[in-house]
N, C-alpha and C positions, 0 to 999 in steps of 0.2 A: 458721297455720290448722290445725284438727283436727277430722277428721270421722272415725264410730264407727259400727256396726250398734247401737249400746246406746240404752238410751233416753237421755232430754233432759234427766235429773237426773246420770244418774251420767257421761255424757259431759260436763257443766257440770265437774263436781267435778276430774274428771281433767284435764280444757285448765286448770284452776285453779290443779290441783296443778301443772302442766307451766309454767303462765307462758303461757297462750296464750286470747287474747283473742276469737280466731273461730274457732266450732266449730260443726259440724256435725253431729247426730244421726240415728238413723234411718237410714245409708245402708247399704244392699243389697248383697252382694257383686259382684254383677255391672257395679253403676254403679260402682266404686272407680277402674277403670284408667279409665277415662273422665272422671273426675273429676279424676285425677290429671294424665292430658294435656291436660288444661284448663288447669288451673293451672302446668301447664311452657310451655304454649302461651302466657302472658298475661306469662311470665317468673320463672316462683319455680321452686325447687328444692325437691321432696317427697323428704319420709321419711315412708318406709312401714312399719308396724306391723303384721306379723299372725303369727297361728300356724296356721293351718289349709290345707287344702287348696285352698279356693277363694278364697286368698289369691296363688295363683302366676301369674295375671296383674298384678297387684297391683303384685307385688314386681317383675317384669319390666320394667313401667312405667317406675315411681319410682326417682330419681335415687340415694336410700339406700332398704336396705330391712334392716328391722331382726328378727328372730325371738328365740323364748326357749326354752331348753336340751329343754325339755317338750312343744315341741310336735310337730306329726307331722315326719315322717321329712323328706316333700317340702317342707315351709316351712321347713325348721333345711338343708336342701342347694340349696333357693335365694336364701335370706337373704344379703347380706352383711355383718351383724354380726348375732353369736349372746350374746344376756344369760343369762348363767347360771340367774340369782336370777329370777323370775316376778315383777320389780319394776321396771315403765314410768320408776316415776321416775328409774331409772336412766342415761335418754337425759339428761335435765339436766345429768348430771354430762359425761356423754357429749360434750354439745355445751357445753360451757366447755372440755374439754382439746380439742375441736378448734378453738375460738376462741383459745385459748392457743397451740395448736401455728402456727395461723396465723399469728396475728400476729409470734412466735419467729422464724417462716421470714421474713418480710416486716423484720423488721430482720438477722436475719444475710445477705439478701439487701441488703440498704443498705449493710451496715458490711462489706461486699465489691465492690460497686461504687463507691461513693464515694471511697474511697483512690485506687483505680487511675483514675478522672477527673479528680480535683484530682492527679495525678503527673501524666498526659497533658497537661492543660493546664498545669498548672505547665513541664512541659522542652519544649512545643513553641511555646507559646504567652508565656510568660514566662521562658525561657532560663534555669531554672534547672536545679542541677548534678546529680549524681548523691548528694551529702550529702540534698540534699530529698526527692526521691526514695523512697531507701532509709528514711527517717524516716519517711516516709509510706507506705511502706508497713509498716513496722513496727508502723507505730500501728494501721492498717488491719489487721492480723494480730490484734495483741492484743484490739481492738474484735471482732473476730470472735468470738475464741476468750471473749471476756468476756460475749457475748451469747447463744453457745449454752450456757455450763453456766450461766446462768443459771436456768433450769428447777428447773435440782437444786439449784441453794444458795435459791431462794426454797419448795423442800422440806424443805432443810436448816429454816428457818429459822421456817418452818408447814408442820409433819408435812401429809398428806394424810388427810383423815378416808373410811375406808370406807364 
């Protein structure tokens, strides 16, 4: 969802540009936080966009809150991420390396629990030796270490476009 103080054309264009299907135009700065605990209330997680001053309940609010290099003092020192570049489309990119980092974490989290379960049940549950074991966890080690540079050899392998 994405709602804007802009009008109903150029808030279309940019939830457009962003990939984002429910948008809201026309809203006021004062309704924002309000808006915002509604929607955390109902169960979603807001990012919040803004550069200005009466943007700082706003950003207080909301779960992320996003500013831009340019804007006043107190929106760039309450933000939790600061965009350089005056360029929104920039969260896109944004929110693929945090879906990337996630899911990263969610298997080096696997390919670290998973060895050490199948070892547990393996020696307590099926009496086997210390050869299986240490295989297992071996493999469990490598699968780790093979998971987190992952990252970098699929950079290696498609540079990252700016």
């Amino acid at each position: 969802c994405f709602f804007s103080n802009s009008n109903k054309m150029q808030t279309a264009k940019l939830a457009s540009r962003l990939g984002i299907e429910q948008y809201y135009p026309e809203i006021f700065l004062q309704d924002k936080a309000e808006i915002i605990r509604e929607f955390q209330e109902s169960g979603h997680h807001v990012c919040y966009v803004g550069d200005g001053l009466g943007d700082l309940k706003a950003f207080k609010q909301a779960d992320v809150s996003v500013s831009f290099g340019g804007a006043t003092a107190s929106a760039i020192d309450n933000a939790q991420v600061i965009l350089l570049q005056h360029d929104i489309g920039k969260l896109v990119k944004l929110m693929e390396i945090s879906k990337d980092f996630n899911s990263n974490l969610n298997k080096i989290i696997l390919s670290c629990t998973l060895p050490s379960t199948v070892i547990l049940g393996g020696v307590f549950i099926f009496h086997m030796g210390l050869l299986f074991a240490l295989s297992c966890y071996f493999v469990g080690m490598l699968a780790s270490v093979g998971v987190a540079i992952s990252p970098k050899l699929n950079d290696l392998i498609q540079p990252v476009e700016n």
